[in-house]
PDB file of N, CA, C and O in Angstrom, chain B, residues numbered from 101:
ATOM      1  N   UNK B 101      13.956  42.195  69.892  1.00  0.00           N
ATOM      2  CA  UNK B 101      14.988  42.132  68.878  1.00  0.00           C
ATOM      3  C   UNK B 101      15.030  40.721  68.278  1.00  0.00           C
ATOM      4  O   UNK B 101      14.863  39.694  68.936  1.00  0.00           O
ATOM      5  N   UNK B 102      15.337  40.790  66.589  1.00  0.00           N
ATOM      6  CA  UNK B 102      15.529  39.212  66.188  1.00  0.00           C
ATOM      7  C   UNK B 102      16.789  38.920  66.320  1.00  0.00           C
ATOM      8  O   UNK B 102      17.702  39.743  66.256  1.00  0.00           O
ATOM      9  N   UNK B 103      16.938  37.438  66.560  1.00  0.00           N
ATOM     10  CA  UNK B 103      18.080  36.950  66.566  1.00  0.00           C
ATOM     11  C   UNK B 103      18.575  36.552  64.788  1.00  0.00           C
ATOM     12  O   UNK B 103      17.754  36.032  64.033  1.00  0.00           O
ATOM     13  N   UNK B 104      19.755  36.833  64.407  1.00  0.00           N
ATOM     14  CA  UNK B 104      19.988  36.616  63.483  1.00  0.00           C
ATOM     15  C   UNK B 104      20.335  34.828  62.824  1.00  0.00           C
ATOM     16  O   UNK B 104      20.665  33.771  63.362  1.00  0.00           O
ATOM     17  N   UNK B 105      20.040  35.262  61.419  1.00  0.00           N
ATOM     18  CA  UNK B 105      20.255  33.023  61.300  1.00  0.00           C
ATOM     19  C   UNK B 105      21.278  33.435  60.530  1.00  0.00           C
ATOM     20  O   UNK B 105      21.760  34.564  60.437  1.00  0.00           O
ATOM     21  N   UNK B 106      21.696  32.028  59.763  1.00  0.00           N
ATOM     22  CA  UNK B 106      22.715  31.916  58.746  1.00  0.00           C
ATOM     23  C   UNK B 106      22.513  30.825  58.040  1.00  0.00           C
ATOM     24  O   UNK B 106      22.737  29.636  58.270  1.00  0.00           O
ATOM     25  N   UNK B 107      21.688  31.853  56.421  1.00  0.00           N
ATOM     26  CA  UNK B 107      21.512  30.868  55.577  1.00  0.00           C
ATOM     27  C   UNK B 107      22.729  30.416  54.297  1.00  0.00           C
ATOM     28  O   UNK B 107      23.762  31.049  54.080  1.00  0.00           O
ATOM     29  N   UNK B 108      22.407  29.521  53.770  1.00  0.00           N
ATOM     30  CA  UNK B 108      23.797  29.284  52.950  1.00  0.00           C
ATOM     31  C   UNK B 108      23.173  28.269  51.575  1.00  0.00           C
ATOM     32  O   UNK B 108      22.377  27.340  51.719  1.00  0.00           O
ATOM     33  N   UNK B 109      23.825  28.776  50.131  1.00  0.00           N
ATOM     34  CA  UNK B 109      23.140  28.602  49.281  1.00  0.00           C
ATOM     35  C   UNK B 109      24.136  27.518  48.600  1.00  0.00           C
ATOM     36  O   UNK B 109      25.282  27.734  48.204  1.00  0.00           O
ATOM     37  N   UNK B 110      23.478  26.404  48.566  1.00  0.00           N
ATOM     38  CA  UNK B 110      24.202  25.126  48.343  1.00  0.00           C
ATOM     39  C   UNK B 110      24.272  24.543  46.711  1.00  0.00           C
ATOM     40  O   UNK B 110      23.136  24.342  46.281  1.00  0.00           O
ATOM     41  N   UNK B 111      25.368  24.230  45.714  1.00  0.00           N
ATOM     42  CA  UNK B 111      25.757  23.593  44.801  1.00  0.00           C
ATOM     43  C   UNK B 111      25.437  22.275  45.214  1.00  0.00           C
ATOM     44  O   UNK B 111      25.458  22.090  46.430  1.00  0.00           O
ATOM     45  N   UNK B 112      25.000  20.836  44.118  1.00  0.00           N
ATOM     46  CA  UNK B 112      25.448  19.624  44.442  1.00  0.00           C
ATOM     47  C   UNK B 112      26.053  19.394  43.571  1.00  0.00           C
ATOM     48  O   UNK B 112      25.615  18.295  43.230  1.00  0.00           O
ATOM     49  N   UNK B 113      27.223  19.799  42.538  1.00  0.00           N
ATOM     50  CA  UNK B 113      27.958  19.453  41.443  1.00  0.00           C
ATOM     51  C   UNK B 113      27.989  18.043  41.315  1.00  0.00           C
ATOM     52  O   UNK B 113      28.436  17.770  40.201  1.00  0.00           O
ATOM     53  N   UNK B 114      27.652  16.819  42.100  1.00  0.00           N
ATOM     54  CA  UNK B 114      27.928  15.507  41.861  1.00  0.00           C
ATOM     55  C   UNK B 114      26.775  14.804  41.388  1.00  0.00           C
ATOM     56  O   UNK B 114      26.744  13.733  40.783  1.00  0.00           O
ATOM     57  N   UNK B 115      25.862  15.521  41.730  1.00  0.00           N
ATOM     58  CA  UNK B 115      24.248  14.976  41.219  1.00  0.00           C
ATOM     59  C   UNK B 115      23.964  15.433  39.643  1.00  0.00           C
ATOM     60  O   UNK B 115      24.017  16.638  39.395  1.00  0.00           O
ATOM     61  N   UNK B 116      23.719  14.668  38.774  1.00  0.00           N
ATOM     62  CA  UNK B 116      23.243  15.287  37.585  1.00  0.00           C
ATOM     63  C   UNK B 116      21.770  16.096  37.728  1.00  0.00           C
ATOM     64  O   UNK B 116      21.657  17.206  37.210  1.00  0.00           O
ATOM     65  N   UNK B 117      20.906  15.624  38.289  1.00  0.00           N
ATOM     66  CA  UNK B 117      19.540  15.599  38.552  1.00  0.00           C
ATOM     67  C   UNK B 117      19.552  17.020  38.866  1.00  0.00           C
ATOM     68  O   UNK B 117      18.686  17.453  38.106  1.00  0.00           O
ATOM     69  N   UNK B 118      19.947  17.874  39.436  1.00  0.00           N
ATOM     70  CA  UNK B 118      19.833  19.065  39.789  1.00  0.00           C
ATOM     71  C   UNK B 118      21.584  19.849  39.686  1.00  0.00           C
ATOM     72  O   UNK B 118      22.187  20.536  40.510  1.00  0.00           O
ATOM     73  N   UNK B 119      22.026  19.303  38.129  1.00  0.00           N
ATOM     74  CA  UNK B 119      22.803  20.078  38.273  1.00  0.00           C
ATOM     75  C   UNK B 119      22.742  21.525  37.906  1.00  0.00           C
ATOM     76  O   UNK B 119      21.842  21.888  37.149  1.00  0.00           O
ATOM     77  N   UNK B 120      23.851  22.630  38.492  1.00  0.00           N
ATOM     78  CA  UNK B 120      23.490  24.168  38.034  1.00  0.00           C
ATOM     79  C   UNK B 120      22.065  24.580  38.507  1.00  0.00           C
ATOM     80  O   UNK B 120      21.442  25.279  37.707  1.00  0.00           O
ATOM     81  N   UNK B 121      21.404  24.238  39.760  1.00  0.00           N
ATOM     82  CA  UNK B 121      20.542  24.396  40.801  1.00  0.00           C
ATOM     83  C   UNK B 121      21.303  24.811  41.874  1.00  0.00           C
ATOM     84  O   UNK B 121      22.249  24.038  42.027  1.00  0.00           O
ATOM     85  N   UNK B 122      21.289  25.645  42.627  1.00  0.00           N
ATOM     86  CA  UNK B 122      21.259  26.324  44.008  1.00  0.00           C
ATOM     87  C   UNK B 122      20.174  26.143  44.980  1.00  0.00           C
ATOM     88  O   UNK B 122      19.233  26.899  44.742  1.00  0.00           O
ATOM     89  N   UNK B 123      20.025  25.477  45.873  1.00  0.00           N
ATOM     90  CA  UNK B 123      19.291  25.633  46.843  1.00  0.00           C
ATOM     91  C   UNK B 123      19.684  26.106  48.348  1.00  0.00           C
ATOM     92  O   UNK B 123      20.820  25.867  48.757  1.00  0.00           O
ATOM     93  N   UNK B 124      18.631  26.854  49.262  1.00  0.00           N
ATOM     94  CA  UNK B 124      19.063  27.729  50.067  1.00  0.00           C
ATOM     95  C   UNK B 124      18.676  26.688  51.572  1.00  0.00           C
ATOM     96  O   UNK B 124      17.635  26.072  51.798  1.00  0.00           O
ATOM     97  N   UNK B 125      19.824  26.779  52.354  1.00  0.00           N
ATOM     98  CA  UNK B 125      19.817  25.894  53.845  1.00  0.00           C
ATOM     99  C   UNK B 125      20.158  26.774  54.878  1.00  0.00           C
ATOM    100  O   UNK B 125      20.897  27.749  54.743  1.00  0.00           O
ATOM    101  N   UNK B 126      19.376  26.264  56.354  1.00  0.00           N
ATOM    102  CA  UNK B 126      19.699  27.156  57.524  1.00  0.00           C
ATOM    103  C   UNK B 126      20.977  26.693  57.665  1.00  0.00           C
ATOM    104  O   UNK B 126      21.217  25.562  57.242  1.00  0.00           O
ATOM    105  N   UNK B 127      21.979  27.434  58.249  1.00  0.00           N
ATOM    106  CA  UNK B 127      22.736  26.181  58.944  1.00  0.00           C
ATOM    107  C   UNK B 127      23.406  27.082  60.394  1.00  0.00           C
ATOM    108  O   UNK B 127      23.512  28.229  60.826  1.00  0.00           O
ATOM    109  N   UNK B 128      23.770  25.552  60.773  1.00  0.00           N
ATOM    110  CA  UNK B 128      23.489  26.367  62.512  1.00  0.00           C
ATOM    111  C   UNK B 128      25.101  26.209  63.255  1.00  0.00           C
ATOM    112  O   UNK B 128      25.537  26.542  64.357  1.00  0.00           O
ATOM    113  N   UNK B 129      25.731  25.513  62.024  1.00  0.00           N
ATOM    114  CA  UNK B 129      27.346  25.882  62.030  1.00  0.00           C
ATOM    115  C   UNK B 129      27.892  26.882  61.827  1.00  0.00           C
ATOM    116  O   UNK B 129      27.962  27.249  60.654  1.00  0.00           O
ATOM    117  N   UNK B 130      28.500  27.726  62.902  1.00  0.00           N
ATOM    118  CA  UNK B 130      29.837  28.692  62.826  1.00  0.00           C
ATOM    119  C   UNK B 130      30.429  28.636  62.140  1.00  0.00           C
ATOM    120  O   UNK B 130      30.813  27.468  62.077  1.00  0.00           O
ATOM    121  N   UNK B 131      30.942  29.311  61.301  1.00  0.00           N
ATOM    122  CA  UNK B 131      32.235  30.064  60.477  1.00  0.00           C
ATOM    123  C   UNK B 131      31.976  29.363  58.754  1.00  0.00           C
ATOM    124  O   UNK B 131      32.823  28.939  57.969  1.00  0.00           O
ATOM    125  N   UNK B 132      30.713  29.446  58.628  1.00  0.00           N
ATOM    126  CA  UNK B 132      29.979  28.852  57.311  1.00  0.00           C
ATOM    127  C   UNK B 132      30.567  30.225  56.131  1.00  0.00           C
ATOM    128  O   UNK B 132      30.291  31.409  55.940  1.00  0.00           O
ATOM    129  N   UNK B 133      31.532  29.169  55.542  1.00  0.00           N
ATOM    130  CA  UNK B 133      32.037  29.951  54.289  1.00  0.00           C
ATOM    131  C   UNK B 133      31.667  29.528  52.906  1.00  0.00           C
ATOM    132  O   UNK B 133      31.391  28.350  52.676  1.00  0.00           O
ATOM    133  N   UNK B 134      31.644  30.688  51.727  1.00  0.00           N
ATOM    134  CA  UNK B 134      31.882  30.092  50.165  1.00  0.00           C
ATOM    135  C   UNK B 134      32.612  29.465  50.163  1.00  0.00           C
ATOM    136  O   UNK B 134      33.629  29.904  50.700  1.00  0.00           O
ATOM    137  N   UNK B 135      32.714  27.765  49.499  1.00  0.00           N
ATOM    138  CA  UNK B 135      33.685  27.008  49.399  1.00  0.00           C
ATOM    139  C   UNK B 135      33.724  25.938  50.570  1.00  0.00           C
ATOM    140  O   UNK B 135      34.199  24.803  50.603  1.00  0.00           O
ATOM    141  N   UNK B 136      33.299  26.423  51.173  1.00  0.00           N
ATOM    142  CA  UNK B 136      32.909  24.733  52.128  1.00  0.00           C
ATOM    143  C   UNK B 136      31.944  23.888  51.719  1.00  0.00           C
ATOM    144  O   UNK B 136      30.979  24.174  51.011  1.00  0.00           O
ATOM    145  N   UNK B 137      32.286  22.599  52.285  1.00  0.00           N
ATOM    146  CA  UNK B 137      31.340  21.649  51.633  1.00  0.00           C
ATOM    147  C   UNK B 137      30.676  21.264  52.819  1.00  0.00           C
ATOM    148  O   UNK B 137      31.135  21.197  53.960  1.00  0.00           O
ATOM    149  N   UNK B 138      28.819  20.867  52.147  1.00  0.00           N
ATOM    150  CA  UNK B 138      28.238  20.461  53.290  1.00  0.00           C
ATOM    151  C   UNK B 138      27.667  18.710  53.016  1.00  0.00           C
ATOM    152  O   UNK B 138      27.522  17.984  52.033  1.00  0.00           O
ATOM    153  N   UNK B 139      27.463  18.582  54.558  1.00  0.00           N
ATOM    154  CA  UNK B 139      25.992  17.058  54.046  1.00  0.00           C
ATOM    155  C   UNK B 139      24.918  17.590  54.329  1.00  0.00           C
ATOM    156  O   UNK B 139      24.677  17.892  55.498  1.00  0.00           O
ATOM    157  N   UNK B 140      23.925  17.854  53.201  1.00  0.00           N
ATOM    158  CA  UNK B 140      22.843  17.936  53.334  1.00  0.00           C
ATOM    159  C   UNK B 140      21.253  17.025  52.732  1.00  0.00           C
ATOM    160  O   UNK B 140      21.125  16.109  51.920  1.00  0.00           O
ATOM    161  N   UNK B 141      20.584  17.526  53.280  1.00  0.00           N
ATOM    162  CA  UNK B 141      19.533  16.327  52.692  1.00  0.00           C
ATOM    163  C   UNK B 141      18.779  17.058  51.400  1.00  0.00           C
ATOM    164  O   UNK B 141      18.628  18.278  51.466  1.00  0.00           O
ATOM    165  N   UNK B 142      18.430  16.534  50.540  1.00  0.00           N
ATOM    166  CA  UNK B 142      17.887  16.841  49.223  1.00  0.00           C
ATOM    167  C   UNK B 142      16.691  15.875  48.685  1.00  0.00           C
ATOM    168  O   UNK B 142      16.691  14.644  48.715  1.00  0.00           O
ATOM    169  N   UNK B 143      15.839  16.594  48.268  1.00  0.00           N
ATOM    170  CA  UNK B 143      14.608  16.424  47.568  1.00  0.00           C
ATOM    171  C   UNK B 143      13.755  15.745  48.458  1.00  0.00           C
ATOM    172  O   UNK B 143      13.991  15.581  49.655  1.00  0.00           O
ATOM    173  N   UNK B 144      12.616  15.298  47.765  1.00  0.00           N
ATOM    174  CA  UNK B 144      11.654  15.134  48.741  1.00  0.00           C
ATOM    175  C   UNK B 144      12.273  13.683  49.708  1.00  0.00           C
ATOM    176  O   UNK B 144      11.996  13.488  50.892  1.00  0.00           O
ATOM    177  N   UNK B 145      12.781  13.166  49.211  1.00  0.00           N
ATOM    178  CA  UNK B 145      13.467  11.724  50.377  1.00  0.00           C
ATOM    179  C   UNK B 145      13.983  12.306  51.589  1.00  0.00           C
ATOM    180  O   UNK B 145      13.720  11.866  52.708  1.00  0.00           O
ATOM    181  N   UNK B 146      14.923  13.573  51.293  1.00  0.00           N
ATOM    182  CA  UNK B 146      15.945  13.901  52.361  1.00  0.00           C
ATOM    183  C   UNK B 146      17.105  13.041  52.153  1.00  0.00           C
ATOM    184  O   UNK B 146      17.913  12.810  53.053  1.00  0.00           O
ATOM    185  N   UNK B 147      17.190  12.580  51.009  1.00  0.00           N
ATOM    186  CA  UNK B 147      18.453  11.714  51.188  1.00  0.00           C
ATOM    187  C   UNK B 147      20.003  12.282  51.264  1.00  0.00           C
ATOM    188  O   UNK B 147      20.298  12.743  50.162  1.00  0.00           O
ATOM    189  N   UNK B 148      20.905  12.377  52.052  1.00  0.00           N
ATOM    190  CA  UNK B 148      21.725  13.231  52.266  1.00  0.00           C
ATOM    191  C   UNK B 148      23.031  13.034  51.230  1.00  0.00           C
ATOM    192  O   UNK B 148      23.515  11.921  51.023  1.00  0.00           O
ATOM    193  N   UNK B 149      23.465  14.088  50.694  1.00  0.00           N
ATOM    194  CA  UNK B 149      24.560  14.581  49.479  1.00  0.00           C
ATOM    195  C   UNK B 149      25.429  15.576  49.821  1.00  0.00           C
ATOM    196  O   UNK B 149      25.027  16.561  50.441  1.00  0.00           O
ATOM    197  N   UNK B 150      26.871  15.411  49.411  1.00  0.00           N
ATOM    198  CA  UNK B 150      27.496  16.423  49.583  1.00  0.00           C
ATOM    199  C   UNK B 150      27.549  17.521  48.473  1.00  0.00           C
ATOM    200  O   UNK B 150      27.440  17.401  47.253  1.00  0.00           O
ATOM    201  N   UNK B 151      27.749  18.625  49.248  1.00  0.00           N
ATOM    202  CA  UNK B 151      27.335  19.981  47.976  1.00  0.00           C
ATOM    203  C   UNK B 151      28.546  20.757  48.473  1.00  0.00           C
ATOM    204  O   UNK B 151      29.263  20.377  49.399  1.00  0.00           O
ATOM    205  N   UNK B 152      28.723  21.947  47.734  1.00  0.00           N
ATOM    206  CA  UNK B 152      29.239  23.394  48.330  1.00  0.00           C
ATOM    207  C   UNK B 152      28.839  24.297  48.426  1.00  0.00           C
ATOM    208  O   UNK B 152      27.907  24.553  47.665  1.00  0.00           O
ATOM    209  N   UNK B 153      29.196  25.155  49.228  1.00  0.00           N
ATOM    210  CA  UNK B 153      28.161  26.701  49.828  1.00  0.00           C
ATOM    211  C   UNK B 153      28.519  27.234  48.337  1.00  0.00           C
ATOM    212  O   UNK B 153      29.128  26.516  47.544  1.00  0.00           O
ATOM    213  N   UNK B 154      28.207  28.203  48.101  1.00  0.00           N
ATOM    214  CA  UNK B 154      28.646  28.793  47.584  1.00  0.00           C
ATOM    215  C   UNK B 154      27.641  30.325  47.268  1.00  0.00           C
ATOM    216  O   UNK B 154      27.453  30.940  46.218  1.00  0.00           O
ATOM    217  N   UNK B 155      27.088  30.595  48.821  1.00  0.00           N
ATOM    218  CA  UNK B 155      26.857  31.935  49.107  1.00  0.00           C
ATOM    219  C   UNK B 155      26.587  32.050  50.590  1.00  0.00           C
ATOM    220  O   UNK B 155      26.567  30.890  51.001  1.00  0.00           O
ATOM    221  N   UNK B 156      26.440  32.613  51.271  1.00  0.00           N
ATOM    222  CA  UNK B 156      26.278  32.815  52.808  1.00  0.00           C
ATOM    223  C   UNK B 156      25.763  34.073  53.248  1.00  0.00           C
ATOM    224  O   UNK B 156      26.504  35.052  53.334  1.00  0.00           O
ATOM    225  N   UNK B 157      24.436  34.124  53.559  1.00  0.00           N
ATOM    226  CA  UNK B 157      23.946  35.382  53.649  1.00  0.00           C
ATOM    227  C   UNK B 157      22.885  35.123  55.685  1.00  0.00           C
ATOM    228  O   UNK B 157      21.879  34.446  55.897  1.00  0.00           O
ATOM    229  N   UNK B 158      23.358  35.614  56.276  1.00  0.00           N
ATOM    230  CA  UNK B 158      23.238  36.457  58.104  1.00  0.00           C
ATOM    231  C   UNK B 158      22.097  37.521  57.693  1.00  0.00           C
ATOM    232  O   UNK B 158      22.164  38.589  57.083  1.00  0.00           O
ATOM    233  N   UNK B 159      20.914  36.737  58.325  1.00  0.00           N
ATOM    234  CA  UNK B 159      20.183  37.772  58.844  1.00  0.00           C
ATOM    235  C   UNK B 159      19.151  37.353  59.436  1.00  0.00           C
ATOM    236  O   UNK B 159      19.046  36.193  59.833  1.00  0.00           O
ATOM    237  N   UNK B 160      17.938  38.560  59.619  1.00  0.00           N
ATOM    238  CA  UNK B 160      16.426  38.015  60.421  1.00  0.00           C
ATOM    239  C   UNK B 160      15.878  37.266  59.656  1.00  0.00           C
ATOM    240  O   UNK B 160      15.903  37.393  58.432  1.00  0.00           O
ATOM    241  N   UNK B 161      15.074  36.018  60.529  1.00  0.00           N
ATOM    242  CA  UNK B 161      14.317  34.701  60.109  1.00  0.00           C
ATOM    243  C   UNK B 161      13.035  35.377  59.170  1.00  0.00           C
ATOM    244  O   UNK B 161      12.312  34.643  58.497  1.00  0.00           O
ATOM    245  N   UNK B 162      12.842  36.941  59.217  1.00  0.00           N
ATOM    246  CA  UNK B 162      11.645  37.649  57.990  1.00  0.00           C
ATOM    247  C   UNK B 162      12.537  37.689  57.305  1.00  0.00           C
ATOM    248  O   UNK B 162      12.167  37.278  56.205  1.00  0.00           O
ATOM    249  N   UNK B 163      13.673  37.984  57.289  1.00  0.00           N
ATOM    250  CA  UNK B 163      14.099  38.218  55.851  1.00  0.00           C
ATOM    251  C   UNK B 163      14.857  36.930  54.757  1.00  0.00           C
ATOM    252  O   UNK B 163      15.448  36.884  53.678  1.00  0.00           O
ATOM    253  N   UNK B 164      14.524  36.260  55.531  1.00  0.00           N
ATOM    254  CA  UNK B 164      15.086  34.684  55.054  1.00  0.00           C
ATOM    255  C   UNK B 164      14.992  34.579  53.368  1.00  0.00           C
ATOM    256  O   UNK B 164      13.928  34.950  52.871  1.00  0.00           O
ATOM    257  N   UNK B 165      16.045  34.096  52.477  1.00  0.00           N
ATOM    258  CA  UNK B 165      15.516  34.280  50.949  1.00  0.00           C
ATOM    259  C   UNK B 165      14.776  33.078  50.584  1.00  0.00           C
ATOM    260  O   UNK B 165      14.620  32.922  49.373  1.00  0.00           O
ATOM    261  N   UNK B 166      14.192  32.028  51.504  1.00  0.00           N
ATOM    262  CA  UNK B 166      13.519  31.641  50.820  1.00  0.00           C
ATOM    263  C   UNK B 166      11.940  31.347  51.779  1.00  0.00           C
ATOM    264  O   UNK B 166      12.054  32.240  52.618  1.00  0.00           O
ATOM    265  N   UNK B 167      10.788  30.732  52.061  1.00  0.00           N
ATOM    266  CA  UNK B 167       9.747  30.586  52.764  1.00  0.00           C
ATOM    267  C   UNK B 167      10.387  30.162  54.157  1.00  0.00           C
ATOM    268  O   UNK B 167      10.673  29.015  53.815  1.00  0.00           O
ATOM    269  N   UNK B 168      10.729  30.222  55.189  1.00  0.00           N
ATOM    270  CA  UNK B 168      11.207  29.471  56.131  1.00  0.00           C
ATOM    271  C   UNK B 168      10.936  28.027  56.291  1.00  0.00           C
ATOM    272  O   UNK B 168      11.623  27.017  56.140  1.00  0.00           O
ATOM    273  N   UNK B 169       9.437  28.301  56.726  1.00  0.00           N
ATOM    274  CA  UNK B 169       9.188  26.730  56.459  1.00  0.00           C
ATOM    275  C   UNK B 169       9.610  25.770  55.392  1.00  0.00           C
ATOM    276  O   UNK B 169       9.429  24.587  55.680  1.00  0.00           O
ATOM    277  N   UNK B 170      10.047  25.982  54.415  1.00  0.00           N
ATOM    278  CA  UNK B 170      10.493  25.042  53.564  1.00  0.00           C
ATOM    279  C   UNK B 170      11.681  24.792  53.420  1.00  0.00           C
ATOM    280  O   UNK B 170      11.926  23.976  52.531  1.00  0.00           O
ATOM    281  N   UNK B 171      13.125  25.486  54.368  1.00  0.00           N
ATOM    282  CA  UNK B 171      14.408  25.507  54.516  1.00  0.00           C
ATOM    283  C   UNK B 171      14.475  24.571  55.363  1.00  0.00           C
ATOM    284  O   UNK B 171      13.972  24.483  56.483  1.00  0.00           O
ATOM    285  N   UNK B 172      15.443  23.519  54.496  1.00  0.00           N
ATOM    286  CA  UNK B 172      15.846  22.452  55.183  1.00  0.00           C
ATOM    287  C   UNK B 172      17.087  23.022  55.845  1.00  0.00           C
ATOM    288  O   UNK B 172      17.517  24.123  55.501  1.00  0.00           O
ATOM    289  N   UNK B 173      17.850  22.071  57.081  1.00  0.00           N
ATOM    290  CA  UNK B 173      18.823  22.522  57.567  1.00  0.00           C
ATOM    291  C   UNK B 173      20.467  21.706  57.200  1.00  0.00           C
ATOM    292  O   UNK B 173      20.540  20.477  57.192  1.00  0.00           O
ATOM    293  N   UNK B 174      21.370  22.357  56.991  1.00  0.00           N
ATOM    294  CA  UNK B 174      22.594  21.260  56.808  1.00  0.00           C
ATOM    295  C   UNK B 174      22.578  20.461  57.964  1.00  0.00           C
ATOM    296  O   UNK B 174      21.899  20.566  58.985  1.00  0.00           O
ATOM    297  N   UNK B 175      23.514  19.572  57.608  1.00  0.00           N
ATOM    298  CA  UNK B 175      23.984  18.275  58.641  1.00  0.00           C
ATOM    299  C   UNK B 175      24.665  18.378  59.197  1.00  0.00           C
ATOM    300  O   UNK B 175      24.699  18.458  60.425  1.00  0.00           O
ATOM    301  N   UNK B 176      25.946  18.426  57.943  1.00  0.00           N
ATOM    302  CA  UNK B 176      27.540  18.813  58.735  1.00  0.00           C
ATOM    303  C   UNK B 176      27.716  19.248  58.064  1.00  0.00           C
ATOM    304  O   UNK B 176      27.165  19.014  56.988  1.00  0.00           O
ATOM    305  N   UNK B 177      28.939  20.538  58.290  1.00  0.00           N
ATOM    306  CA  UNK B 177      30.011  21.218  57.743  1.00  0.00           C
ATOM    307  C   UNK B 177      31.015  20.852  57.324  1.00  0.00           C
ATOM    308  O   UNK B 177      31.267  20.100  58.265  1.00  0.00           O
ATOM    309  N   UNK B 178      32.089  20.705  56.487  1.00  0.00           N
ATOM    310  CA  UNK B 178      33.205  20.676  56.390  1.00  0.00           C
ATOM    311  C   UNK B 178      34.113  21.638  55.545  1.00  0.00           C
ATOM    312  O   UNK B 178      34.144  21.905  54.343  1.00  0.00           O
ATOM    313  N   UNK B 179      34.906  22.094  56.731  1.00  0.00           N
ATOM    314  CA  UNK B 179      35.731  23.428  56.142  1.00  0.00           C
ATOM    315  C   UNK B 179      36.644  22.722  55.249  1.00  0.00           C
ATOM    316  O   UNK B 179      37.151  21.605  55.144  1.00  0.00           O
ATOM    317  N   UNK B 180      36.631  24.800  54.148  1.00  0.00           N
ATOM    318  CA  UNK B 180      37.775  24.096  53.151  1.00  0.00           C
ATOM    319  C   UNK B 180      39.104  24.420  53.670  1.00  0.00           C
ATOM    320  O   UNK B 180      39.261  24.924  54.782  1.00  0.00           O
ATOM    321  N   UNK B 181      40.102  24.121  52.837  1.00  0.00           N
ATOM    322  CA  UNK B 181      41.629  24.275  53.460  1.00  0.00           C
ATOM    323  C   UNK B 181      42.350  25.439  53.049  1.00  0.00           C
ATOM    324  O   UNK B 181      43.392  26.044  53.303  1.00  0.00           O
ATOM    325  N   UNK B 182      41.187  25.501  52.183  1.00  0.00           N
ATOM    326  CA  UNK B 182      41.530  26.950  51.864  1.00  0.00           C
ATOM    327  C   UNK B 182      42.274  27.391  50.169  1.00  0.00           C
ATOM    328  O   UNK B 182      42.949  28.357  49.811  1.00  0.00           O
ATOM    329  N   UNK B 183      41.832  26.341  49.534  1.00  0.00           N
ATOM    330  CA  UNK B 183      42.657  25.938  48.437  1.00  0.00           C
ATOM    331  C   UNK B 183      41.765  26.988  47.556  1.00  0.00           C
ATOM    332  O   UNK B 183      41.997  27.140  46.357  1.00  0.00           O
TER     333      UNK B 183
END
C-alpha cells in the first residue's frame, strides 16, 4: 500500500518575478490549509520567500501533480487565523 503525501500549491504575491505563478510543494506539515502562509525556497538559489497555499491536494507519491523529483519541500507553516 502507498502512503499518502500532501502536496500544496503555493502563491508568492510579494515577488514580482513570478507574480500570478503557482508552484506545487511537498509539505510534511499537518493541517496544511488554503490560506496559510508558507517559507519556502524558490528558484534555482532556493532562496526562501513567504507565499500562500492556495490549493492542497493528499495523495500517492504516482500521482503527485508535478515530477516528484523536482518538488521542492516547504520549510515552515504558518496557520491562518482564520480571517
Amino acid at each position: 500500500m502507498y502512503d499518502l503525501m500532501c502536496f500544496v500549491r503555493v502563491e508568492f504575491p510579494d515577488d514580482p518575478n513570478v507574480e500570478g505563478m503557482l508552484y506545487w510543494y511537498i509539505c510534511d506539515f499537518k493541517g496544511a490549509q488554503p490560506g496559510d502562509r508558507v517559507i519556502a525556497p524558490l528558484g534555482r538559489h532556493n532562496n526562501t520567500q513567504k507565499g500562500i497555499i492556495r490549493e492542497v491536494r493528499i495523495t500517492e507519491d504516482y500521482n503527485a501533480p508535478f515530477p516528484l523529483y523536482l518538488i521542492k519541500s516547504i520549510r515552515k507553516l504558518i496557520k491562518s487565523d482564520g480571517d
